[in-house]
C-alpha positions in Angstrom: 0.0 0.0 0.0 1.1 3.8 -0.7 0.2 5.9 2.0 0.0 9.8 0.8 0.3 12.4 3.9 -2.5 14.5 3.9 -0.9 17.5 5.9 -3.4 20.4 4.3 -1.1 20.9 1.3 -1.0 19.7 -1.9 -3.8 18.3 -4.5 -4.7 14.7 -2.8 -7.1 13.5 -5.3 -5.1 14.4 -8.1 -1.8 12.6 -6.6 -4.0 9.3 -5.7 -5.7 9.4 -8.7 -2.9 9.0 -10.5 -1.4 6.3 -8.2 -4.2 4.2 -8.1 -4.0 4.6 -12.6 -0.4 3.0 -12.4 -2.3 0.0 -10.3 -1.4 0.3 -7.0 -3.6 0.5 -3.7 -3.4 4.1 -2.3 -5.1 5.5 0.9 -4.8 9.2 1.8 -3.9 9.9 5.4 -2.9 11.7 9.0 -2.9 8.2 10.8 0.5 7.5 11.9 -0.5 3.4 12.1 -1.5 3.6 8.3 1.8 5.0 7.8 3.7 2.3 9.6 1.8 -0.1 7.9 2.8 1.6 4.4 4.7 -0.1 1.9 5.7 4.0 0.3 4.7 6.8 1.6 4.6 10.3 -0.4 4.6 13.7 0.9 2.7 15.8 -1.7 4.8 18.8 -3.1 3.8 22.6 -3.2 6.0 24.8 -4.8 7.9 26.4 -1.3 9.4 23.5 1.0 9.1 25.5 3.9 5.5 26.4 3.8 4.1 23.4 3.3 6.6 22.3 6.0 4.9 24.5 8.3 1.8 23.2 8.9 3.6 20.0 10.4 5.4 22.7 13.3 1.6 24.1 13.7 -0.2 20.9 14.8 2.9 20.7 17.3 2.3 24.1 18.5 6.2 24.8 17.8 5.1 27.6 15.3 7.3 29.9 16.7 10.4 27.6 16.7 9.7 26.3 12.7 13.0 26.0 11.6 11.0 26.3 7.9 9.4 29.7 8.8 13.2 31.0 9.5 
């Protein structure tokens, strides 16, 4: 299974759409046991790293110590 990370960023259905078209099984997800259980995982892209880095610091409440917001 390819897990894709659904942080808040990135066009999911797009991405898993066109995994699932090359045949393999894909689930979109936060759940850290789905992405154990992953065979791949992939972190959708945005165009700036560090923004789309930044929500992970958020939902830690480290905002203000985001190396990516530096």
């Amino acid at each position: 299974m390819i897990a894709i990370v659904d942080y808040g960023v990135g066009n999911l259905f797009s991405l898993s759409s066109s995994v699932r078209s090359l045949g393999a099984e894909v689930r979109v997800t936060r759940d850290a046991a789905d992405l154990r259980a992953a065979d791949h995982i992939l972190l959708p892209g945005v165009g700036a790293f560090a923004d789309a880095l930044c929500p992970f610091c958020a939902r830690k409440r480290r905002k203000s110590r985001c190396w990516a917001s530096a």
